[in-house]
N, C-alpha and C positions, 0 to 999 in steps of 0.2 A: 136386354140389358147386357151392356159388358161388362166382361169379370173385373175390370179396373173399378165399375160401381158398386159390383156387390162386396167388395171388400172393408169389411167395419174395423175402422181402427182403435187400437187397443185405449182403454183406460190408460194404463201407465205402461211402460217398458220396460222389464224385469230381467236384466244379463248382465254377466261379467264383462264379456267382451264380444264385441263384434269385429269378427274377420272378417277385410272386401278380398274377395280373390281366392276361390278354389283351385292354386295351383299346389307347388308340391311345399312350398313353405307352407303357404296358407291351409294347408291339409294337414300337416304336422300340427302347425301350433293352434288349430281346434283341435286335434284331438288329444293334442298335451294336456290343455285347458281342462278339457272333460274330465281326463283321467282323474285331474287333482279337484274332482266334483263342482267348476264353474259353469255356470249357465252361458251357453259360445250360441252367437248368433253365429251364421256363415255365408255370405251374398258370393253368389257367383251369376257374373249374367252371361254364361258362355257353357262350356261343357266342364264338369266337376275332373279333374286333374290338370288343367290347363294348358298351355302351347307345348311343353316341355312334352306332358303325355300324349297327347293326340296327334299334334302334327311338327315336332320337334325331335329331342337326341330320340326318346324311344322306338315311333315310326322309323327315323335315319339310321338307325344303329339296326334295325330286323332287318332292312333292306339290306346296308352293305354286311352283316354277317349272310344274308341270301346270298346275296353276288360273289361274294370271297368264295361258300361250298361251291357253288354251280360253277366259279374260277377254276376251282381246286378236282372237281370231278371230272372237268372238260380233261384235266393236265394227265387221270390216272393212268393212263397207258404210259405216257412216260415214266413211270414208276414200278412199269411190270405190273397193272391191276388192272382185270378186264372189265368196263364196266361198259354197258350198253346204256347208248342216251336214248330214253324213251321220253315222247311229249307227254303219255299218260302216267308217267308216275308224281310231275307236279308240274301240273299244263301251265299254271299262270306264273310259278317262278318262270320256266322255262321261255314262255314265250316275252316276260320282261329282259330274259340274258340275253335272247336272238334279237332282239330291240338293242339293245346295249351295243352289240356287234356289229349291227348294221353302219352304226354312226360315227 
């Protein structure tokens, strides 16, 4: 049997409010909701912080402050600062910068 049949629906439906959308509104205002003790449905049919967090500013924004250091480390000898580029001190930053470069 699939899980779609063994699901019994409810007598009645008892909530305040139902949020569609686990993104970062929709994650605030359940848990605003709760705070002031409302009963908060919350439907997400995707991953719970939504595009913003998973594949939006968040992701976008670790990347390019990645790329800016590994910019700014390539540059320290211009600055009088010895620094050795080693591939083992962060292989997969590193080899996304020598990607970067090639192009």
């Amino acid at each position: 049997m699939s899980p779609k049949h063994q699901w019994q629906k409810p007598r009645k439906f008892d909530c305040n409010l139902i949020v569609i959308g686990a993104g970062s509104g929709g994650l605030v205002t359940s848990y605003i909701a709760a705070a002031v003790k409302a009963k908060v449905t919350l439907i997400e049919k995707n991953k719970m912080g939504g595009d913003c967090l998973n594949t939006g500013c968040v992701p976008s924004k670790a990347l390019i402050r990645s790329a800016k250091w590994l910019s700014q480390l390539n540059r320290f000898n211009e600055f009088g600062i010895k620094a050795r580029r080693s591939n083992s001190t962060y292989p997969m930053l590193w080899s996304v910068f020598n990607r970067s470069l090639k192009r």
